[in-house]
Backbone bond lengths (Angstrom), bond angles and torsions (degrees), N, CA, C in turn:
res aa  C-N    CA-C-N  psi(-1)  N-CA   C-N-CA  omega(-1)  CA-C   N-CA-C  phi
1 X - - - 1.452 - - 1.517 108.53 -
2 X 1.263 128.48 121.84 1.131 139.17 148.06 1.911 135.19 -59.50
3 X 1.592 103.05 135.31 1.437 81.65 -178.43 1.368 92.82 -148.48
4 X 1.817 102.65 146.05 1.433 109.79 170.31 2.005 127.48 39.84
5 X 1.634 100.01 16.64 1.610 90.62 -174.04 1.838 90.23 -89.04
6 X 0.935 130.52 -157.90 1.407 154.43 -166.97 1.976 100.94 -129.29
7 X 1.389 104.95 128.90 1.839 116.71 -163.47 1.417 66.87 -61.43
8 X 1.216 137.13 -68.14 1.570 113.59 -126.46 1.675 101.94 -96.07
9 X 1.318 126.55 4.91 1.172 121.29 161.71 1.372 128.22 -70.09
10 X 1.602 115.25 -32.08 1.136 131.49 -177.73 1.566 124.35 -103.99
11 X 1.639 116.30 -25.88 1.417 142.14 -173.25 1.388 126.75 -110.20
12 X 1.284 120.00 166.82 1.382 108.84 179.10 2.006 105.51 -98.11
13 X 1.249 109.77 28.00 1.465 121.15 146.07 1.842 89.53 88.41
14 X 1.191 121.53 5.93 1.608 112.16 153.01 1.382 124.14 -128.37
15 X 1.169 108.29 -175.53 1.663 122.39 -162.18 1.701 101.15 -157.19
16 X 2.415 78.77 124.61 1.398 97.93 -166.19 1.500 125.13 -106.87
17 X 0.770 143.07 144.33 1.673 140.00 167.44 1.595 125.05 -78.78
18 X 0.847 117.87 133.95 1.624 121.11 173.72 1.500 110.93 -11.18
19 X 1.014 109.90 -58.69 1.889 117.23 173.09 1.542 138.64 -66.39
20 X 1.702 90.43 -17.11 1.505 103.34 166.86 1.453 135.83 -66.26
21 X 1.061 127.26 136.27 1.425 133.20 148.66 1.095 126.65 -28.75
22 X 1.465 132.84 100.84 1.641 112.23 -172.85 1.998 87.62 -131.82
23 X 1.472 97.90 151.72 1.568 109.59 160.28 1.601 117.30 -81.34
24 X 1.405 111.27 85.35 1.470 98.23 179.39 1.705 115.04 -152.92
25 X 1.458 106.70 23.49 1.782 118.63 -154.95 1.514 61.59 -109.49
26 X 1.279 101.39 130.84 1.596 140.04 145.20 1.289 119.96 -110.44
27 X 1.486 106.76 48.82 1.844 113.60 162.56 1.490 100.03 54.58
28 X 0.965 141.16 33.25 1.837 120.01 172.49 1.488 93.50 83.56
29 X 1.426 148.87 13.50 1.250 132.55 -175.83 1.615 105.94 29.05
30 X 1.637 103.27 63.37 1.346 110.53 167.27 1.777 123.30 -81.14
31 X 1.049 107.12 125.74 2.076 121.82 -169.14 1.797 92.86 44.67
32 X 1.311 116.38 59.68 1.782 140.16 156.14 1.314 107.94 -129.14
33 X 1.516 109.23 135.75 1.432 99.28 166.32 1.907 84.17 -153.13
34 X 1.201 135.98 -6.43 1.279 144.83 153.58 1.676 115.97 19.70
35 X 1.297 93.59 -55.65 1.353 91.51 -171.18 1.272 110.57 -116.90
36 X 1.279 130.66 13.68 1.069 104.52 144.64 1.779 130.74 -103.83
37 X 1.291 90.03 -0.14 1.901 111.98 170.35 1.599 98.36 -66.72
38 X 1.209 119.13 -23.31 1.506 108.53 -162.62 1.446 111.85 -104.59
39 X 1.494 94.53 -16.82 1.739 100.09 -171.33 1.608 128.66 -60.23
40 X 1.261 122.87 125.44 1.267 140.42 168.69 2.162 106.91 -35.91
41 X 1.693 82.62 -167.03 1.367 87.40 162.36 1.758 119.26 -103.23
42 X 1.684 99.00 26.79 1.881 104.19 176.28 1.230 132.82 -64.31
43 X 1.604 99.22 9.06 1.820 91.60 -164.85 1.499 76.81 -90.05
44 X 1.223 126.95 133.64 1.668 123.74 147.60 1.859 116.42 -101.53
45 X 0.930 100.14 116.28 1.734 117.96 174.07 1.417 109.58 -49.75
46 X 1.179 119.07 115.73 1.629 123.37 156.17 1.350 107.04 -82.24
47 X 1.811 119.67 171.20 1.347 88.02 175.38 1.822 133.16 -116.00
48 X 1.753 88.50 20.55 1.970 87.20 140.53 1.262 123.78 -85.83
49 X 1.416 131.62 13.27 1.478 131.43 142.64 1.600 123.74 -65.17
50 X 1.332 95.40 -49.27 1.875 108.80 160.39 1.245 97.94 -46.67
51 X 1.603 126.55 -87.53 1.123 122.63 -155.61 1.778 121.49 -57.63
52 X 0.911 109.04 -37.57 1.723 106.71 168.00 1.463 103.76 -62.37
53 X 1.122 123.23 -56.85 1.680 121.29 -165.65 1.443 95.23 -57.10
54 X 1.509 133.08 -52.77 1.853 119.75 177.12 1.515 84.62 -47.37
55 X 0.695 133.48 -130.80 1.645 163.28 163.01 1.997 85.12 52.29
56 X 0.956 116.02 -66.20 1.627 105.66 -175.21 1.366 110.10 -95.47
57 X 1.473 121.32 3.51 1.761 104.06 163.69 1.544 104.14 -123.62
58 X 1.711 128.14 35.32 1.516 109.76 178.79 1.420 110.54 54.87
59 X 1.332 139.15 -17.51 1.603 111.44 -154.50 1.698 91.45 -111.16
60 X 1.208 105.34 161.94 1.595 114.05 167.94 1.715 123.12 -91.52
61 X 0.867 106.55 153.99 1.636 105.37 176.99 1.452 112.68 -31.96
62 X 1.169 103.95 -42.79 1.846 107.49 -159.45 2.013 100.52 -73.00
63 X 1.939 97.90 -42.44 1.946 96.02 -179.09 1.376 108.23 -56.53
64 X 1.846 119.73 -46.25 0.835 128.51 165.59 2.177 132.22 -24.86
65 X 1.322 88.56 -55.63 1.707 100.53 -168.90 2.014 104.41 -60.37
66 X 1.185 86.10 141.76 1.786 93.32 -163.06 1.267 134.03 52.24
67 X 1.349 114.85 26.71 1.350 127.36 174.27 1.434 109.00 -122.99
68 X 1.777 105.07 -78.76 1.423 102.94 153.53 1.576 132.06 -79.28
69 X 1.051 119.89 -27.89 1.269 125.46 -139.71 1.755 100.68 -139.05
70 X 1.503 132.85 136.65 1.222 124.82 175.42 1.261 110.06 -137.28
71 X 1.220 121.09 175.88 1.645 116.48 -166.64 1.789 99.65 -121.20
72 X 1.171 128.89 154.02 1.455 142.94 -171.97 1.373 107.84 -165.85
73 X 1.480 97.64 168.70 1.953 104.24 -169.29 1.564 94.24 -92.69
74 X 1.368 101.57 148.31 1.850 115.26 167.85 1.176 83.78 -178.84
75 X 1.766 70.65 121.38 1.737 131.03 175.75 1.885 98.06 23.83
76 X 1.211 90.69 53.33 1.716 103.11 130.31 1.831 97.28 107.19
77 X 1.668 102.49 -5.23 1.533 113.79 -165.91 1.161 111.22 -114.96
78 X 1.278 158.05 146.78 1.931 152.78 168.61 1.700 94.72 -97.56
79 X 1.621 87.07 117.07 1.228 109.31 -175.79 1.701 90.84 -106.79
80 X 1.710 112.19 175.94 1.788 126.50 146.63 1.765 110.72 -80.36
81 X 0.931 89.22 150.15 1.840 98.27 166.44 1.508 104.60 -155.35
82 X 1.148 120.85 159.31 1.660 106.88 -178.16 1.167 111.28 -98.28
83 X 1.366 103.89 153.88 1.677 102.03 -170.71 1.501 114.27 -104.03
84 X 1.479 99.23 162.70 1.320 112.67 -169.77 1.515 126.45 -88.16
85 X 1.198 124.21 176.26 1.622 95.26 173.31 1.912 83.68 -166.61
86 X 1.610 129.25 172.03 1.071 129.10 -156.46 1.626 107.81 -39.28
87 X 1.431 107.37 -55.76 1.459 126.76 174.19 1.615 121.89 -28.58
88 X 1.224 105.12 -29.08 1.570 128.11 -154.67 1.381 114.24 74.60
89 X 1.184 143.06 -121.76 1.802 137.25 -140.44 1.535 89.67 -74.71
90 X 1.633 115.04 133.87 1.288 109.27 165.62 1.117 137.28 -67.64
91 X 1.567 122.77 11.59 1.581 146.13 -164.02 1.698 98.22 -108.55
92 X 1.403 116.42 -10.47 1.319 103.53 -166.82 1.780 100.01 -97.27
93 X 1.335 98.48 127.01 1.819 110.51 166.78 1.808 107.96 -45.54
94 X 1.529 85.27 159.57 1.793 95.90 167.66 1.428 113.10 -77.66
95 X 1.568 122.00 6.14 1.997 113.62 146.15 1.423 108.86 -118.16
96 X 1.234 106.68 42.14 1.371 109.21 168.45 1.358 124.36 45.90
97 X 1.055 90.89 62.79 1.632 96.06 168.89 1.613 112.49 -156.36
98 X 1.267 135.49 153.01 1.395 156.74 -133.67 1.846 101.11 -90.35
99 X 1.283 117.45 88.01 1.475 126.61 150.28 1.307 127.45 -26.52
100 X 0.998 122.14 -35.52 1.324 143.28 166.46 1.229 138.52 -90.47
101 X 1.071 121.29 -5.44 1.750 138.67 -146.65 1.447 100.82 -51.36
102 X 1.620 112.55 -62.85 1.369 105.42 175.13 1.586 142.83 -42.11
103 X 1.407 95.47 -16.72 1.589 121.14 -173.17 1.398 129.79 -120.15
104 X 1.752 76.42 6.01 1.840 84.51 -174.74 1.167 130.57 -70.76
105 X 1.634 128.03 159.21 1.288 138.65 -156.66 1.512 112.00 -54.01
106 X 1.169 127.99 170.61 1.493 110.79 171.51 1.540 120.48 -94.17
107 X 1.216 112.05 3.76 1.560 129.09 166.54 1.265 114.00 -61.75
108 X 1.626 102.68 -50.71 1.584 123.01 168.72 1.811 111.15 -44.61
109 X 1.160 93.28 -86.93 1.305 116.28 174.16 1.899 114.95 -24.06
110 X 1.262 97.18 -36.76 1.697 88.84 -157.19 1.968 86.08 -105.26
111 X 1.213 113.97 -32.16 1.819 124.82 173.51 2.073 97.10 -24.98
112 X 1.540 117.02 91.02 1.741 114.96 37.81 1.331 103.26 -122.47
113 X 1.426 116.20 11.00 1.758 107.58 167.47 0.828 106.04 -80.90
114 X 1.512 93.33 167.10 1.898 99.70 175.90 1.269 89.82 -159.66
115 X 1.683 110.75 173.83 1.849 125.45 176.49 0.948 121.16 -61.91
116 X 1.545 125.40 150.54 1.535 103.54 156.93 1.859 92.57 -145.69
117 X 1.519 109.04 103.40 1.009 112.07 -179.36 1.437 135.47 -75.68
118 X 1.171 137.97 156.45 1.222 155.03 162.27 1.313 136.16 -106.02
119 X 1.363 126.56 171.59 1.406 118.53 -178.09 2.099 109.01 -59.16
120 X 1.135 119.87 -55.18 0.995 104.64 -170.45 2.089 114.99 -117.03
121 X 1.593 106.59 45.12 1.041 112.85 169.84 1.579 101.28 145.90
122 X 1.399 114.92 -165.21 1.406 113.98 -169.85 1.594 99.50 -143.82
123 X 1.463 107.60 164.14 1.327 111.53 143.85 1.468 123.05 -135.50
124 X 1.444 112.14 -149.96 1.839 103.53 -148.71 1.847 79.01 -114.65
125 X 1.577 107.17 154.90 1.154 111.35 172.33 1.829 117.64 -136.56
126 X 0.923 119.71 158.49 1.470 110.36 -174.25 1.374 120.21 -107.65
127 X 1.259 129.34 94.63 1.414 142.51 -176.90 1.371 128.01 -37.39
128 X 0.898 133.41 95.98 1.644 122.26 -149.44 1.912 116.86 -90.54
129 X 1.084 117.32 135.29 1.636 81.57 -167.70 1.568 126.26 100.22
130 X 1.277 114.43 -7.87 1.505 123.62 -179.13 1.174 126.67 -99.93
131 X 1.150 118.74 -25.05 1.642 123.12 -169.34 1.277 105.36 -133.19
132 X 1.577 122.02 103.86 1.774 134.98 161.01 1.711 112.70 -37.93
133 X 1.248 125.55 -28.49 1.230 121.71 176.41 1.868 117.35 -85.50
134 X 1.602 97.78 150.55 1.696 105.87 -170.45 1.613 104.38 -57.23
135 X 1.258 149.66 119.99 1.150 145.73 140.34 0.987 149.43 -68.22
136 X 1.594 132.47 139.31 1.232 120.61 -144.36 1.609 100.08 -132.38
137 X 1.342 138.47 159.28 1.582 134.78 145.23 0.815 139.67 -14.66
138 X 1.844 149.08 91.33 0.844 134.51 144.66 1.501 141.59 -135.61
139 X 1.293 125.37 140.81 1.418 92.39 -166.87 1.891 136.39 -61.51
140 X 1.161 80.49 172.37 1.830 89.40 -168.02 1.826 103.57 -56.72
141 X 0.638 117.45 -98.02 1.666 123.79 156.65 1.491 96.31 22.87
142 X 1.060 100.80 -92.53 1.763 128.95 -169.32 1.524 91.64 -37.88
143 X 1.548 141.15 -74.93 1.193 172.07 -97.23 1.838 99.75 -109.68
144 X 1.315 97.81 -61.09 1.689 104.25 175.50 1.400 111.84 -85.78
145 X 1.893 123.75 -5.42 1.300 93.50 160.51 1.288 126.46 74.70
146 X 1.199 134.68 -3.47 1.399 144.00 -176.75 1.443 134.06 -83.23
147 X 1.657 113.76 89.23 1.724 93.09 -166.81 1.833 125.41 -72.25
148 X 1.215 139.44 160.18 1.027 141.54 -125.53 1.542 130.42 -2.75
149 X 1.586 99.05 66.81 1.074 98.49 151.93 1.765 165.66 68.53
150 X 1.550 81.99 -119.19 1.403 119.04 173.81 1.362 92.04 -59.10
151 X 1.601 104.09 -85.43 1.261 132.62 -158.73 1.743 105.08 -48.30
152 X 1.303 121.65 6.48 1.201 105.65 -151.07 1.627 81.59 -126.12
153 X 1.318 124.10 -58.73 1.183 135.78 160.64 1.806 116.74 -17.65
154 X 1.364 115.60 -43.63 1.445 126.57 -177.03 1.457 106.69 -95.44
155 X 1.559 119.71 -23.18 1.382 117.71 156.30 1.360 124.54 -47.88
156 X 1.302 115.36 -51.96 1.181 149.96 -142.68 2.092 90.74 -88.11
157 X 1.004 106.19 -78.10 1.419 98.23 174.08 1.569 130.12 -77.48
158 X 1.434 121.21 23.06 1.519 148.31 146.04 0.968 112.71 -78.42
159 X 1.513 131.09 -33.23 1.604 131.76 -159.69 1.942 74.83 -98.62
160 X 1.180 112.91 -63.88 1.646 98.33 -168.65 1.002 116.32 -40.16
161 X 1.367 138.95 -66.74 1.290 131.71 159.88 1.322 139.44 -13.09
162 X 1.605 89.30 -54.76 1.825 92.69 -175.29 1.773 105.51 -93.89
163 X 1.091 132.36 8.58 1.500 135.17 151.06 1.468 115.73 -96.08
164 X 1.291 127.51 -38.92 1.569 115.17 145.12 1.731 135.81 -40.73
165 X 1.485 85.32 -46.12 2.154 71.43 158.94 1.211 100.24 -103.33
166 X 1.311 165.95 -77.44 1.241 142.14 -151.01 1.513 114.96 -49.93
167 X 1.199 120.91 -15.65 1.765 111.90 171.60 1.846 105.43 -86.67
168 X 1.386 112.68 -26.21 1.369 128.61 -175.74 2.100 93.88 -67.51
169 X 1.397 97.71 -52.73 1.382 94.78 -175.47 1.446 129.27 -76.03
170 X 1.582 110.51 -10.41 1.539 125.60 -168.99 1.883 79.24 -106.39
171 X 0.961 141.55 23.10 1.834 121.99 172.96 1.749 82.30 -120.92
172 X 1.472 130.56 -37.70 1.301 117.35 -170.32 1.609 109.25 -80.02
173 X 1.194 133.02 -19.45 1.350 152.77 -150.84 1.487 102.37 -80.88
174 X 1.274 121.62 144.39 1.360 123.57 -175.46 2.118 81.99 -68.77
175 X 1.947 94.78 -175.65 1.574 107.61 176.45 1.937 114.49 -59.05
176 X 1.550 91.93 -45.07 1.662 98.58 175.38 1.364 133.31 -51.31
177 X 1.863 95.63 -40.64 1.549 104.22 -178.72 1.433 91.96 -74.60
178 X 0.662 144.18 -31.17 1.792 135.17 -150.67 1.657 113.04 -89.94
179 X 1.255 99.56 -25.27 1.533 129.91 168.65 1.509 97.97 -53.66
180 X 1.499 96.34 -70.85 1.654 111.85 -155.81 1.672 98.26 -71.80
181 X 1.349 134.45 -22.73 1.591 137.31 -172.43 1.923 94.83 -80.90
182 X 1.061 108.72 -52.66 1.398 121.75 -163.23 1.435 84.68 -68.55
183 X 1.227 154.91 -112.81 1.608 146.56 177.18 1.127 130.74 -13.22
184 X 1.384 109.52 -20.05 1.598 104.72 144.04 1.332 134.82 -99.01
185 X 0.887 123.05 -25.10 1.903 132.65 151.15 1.933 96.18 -31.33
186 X 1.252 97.39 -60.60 1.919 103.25 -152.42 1.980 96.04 -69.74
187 X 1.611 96.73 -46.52 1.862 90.55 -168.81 1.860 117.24 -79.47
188 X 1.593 96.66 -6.66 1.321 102.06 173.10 1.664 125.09 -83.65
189 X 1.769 100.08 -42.09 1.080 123.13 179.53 1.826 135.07 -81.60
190 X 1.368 84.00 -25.99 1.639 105.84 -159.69 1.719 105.68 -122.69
191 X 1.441 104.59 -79.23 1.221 88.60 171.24 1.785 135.66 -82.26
192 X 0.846 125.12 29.57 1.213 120.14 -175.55 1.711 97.79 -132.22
193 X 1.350 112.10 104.51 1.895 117.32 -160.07 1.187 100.38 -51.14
194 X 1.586 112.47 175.76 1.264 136.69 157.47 1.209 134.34 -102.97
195 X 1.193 132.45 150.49 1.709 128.34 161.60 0.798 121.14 -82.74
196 X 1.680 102.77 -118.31 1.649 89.45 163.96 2.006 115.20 -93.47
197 X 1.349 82.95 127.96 1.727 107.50 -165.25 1.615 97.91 -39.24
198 X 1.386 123.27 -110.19 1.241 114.86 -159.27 1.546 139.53 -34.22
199 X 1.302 120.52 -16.83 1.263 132.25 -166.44 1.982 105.00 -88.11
200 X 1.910 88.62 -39.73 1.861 93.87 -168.00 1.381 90.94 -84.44
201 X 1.888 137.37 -23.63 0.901 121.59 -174.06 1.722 114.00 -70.19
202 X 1.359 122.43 -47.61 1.295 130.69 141.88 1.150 125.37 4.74
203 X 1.118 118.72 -97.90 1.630 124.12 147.53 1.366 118.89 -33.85
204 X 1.159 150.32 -25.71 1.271 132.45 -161.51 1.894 90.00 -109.22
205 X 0.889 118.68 -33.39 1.546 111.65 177.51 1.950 113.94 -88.80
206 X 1.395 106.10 10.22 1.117 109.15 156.44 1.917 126.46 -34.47
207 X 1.346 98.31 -76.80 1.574 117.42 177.79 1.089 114.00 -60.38
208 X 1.489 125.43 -22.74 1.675 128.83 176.02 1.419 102.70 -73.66
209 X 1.430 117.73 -54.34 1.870 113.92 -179.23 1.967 110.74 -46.15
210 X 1.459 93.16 -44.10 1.962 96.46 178.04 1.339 116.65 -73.14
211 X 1.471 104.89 -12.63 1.975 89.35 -177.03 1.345 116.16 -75.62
């Protein structure tokens, strides 16, 4: 997620669509692991990141919390992000390489694009400056790897939405309300599993769009 930087401070000053051409395939990040040795606590977890990450490590959100995964404030809400440890990302093996790969976050996945949202959707942007390896063409689609898509795309800017006002509403909120907003974001979203993801997520962010 992007916030408040300037396109051309951070980008190479366009914005791509699923079908576009973008410079950002770093070969399989073959003998690279750079960035994720270096990474902070920036990855923030949505929670089809939760749900894929159970799905390829057996564990649930809750085995997960302070092992892999820790919780912190963003913009006004306590989100997951995964945590780090000397190595950097705690997902990365002792030859450095990604435990998870198949299931990885969509930060991962889209790294060195990233969002850049709008009122009624987003597009993909190209990070300039991020990746030590030569880059080459490929399209966006192909690049993030993402199966369905569609469906994932409209996930994706539903969850923005509904954490843009609930973090908007948990910064105006006395300590209690913010308590009670922030514990329901996490036991609705996070800890309490999924099935099949898009359909229960659907439904469950129903009452968040009306509040």
């Amino acid at each position: 997620m992007l916030r408040d930087e300037r396109l051309e401070d951070i980008s190479d000053g366009r914005r791509y669509g699923i079908n576009d051409l973008v410079k950002a395939d770093a070969g399989g990040c073959k003998g690279c692991s750079k960035c994720c040795e270096i990474m902070t606590d920036t990855i923030i977890l949505s929670p089809i990141d939760i749900y894929r990450i159970e799905k390829e490590t057996n564990k649930s959100f809750n085995d997960m919390l302070d092992v892999n995964i820790e919780l912190g404030m963003v913009d006004g809400l306590i989100l997951p992000h995964v945590k780090t440890n000397k190595n950097g990302c705690n997902f990365l093996s002792e030859d450095k390489r990604c435990t998870i790969h198949g299931n990885r976050p969509d930060f991962c996945r889209l790294f060195p694009l990233g969002r850049l949202y709008e009122e009624d959707g987003f597009s993909y942007i190209l990070q300039v400056g991020q990746c030590d390896k030569p880059l080459t063409k490929v399209k966006v689609k192909k690049w993030i790897d993402t199966p369905e898509l569609k469906e994932h795309e409209a996930y994706v800017l539903l969850w923005h939405k509904i954490i843009r006002k609930m973090g908007q509403k948990a910064l105006e909120a006395s300590e209690e309300e913010r308590k009670s907003i922030v514990m329901s974001l996490l036991n609705e979203f996070y800890m309490t599993p999924f099935g099949d993801f898009y359909p229960e997520f659907i439904e469950r962010a129903r009452k968040y769009e009306t509040e």
